[in-house]
C-alpha positions in Angstrom: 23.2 -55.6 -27.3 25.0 -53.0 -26.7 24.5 -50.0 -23.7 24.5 -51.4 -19.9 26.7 -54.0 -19.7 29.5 -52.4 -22.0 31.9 -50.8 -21.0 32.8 -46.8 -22.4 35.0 -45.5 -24.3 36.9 -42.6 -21.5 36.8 -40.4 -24.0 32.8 -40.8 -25.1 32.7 -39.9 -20.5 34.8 -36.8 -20.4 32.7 -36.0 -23.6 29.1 -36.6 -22.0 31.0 -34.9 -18.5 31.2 -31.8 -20.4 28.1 -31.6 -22.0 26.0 -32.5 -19.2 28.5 -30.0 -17.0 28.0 -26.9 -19.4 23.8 -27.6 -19.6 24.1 -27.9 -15.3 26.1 -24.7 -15.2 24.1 -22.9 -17.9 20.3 -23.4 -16.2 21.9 -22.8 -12.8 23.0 -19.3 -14.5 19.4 -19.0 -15.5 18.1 -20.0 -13.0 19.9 -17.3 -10.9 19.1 -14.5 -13.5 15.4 -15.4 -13.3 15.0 -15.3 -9.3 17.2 -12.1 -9.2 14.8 -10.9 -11.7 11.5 -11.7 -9.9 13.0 -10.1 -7.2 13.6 -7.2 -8.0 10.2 -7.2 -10.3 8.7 -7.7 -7.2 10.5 -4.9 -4.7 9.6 -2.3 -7.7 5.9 -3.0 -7.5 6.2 -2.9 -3.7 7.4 0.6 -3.5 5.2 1.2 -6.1 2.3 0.0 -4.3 4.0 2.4 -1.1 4.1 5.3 -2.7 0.5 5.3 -4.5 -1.1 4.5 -1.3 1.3 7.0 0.7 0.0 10.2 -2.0 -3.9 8.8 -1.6 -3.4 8.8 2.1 -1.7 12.1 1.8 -4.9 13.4 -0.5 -7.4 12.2 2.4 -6.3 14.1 4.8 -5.7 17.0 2.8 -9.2 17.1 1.8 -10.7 15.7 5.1 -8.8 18.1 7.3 -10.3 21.0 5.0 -13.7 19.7 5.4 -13.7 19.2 9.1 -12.5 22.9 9.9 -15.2 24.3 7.6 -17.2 21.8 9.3 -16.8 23.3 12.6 -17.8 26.6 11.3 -20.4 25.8 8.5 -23.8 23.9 8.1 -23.5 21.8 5.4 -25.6 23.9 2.9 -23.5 22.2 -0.4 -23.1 18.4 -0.1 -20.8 18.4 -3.2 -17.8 20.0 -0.9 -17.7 16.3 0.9 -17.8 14.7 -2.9 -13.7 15.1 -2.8 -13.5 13.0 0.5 -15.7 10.7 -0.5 -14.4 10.3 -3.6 -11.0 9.4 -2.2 -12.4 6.6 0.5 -13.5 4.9 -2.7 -10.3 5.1 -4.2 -8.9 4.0 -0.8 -11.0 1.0 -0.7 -9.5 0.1 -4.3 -6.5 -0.8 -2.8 -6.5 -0.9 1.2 -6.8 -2.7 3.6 -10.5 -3.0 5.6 -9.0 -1.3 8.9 -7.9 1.9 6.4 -10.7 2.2 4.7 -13.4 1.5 7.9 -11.1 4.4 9.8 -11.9 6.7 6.1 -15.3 6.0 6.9 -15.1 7.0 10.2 -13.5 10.7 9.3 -16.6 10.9 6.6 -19.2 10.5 9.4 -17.3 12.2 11.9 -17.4 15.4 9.7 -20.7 14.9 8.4 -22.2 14.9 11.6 -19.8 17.9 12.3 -21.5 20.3 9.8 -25.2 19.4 12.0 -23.6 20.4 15.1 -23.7 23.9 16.5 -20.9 26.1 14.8 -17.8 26.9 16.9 -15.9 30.3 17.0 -12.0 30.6 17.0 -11.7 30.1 20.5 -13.4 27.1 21.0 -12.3 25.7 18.4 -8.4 26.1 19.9 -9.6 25.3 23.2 -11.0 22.1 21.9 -7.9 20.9 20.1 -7.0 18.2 22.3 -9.9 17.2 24.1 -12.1 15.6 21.9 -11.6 12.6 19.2 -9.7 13.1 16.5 -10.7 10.7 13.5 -7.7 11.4 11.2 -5.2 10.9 14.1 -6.7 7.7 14.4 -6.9 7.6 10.4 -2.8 8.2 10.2 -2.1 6.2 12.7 -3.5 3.0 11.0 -2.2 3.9 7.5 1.1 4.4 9.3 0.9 0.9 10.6 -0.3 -0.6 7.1 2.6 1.2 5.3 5.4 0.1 7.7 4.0 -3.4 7.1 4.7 -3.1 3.7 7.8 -1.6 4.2 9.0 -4.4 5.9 8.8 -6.6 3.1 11.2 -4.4 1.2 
């Protein structure tokens, strides 16, 4: 019947101290190399993430700038040039947020209905700068918020 009620040899404790210290000091080292890990895993698919939907936001407005102005001075007598913005809203709502991708929408139909309107000459289009709605302010200024967000977790 040996174990609890015996008492141990001090060199069997210093023996079972070391042991037991060098396993606690090891997995706390791994431990640490793991989380550091994840971490930083983490921030890289972050800024990742930032930077894809940065260049598709950047691609949107390209193209949806482009439409609009030939909106204004068009009809729309070839529905494939809108095929590039709506091409990019689905790519957009892929990976965004609702708000982004509702706002997309809202450029789409804002042009759309654009090319059915009454085209505008040079001057009224720069007199008109300004006055009315602008659907890809409103677009930028969402993404804007959506990307700081993310930022923020950096």
């Amino acid at each position: 019947m040996g174990g609890i009620g015996r008492s141990w040899d001090p060199a069997t404790v210093s023996a079972l101290a070391a042991i037991f210290g060098s396993f606690a000091g090891g997995f706390a080292s791994t431990l640490s190399t793991w989380s550091t890990q994840r971490h930083h895993d983490l921030k890289d698919f972050l800024a990742k993430k930032i930077a894809h939907r940065e260049q598709l936001y950047s691609d949107f407005i390209s193209k949806s700038a482009r439409a609009m102005v030939d909106a204004t001075q068009h009809t729309l007598e070839d529905p494939g040039r809108l095929t590039p913005v709506y091409a990019l809203i689905r790519r957009i709502r892929l990976s965004s947020p609702t708000k982004v991708v509702e706002s997309a929408e809202r450029v789409a139909k804002t042009t759309f209905s654009t090319y059915s309107a009454p085209n505008l000459t040079t001057e009224e289009i720069q007199s008109g700068v300004g006055k009315r709605d602008d659907p890809l302010r409103e677009f930028s200024n969402i993404c804007r918020r959506e990307l700081e967000s993310l930022r923020s977790v950096l």
